[in-house]
N, C-alpha and C positions, 0 to 999 in steps of 0.2 A: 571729622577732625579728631586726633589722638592726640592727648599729653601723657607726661609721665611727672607723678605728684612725686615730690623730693630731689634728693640730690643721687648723681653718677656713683657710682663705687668705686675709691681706689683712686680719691682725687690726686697724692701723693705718684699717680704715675709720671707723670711728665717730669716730676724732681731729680727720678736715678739716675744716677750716672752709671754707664756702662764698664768706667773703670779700663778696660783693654780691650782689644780685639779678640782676644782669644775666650772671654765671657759671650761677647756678639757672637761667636761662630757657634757655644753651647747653644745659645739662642736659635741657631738653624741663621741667620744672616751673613749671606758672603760679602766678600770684599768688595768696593765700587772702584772698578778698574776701568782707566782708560786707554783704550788702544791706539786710538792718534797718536798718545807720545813714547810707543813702542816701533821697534823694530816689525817690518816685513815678518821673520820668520817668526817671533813671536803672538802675532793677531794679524786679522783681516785689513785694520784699520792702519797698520802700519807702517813706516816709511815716507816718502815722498822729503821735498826741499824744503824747510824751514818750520811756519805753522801751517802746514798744510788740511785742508778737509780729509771727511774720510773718502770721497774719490768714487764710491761703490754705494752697494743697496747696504745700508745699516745690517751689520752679522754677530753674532755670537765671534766669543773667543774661538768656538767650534764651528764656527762656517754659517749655521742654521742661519734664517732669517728672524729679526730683532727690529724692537722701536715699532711696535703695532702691528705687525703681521700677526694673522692664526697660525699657529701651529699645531692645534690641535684635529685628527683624524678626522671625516667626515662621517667614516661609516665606523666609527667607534661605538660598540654594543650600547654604551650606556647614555647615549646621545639621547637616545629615545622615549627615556627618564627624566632628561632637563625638560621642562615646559618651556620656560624661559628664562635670559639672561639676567643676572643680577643688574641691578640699573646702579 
C-alpha cells in the first residue's frame, strides 16, 4: 500500500476558465462535433428523417472507425517496447 503525505499541486486547476475556443485549440483540444445533426455530405453520421441514429459503425469525420475501436498498427516497430497497457 502507497500514500502520498500532503497536498496535490495546482489545486487552483479546476477554477480556469478557458475564456474562448480559440485558447482550448492553443491547448491542442478540438472541437466536440456532432455528426447526426449534419448533413450526409458533411459526416458519416449524417442525414436521415428527423432525430435519426447514426445508422452505421461509429466513424470519424474522416471515415476511420471511432467509439472504442484500435486503430493503432499491429506490427508497429515500437509495439514491442510497450509491455503493457496503461490500466
Amino acid at each position: 500500500c502507497m500514500a502520498t503525505i500532503g497536498q496535490v499541486s495546482n489545486i487552483d486547476h479546476e477554477n480556469i476558465t478557458i475564456g474562448k475556443a480559440g485558447r482550448s485549440r492553443w491547448l491542442g483540444f478540438r472541437p466536440s462535433v456532432r455528426g447526426v445533426v449534419m448533413n450526409p455530405v458533411d459526416h458519416p453520421h449524417g442525414g436521415g428523417e428527423g432525430r435519426s441514429s447514426i445508422g452505421r459503425a461509429p466513424t470519424t469525420p474522416w471515415g476511420k472507425p471511432a467509439l472504442g475501436h484500435r486503430t493503432r498498427k499491429k506490427k508497429k516497430a515500437s509495439n514491442r517496447l510497450i509491455v503493457k497497457r496503461r490500466a
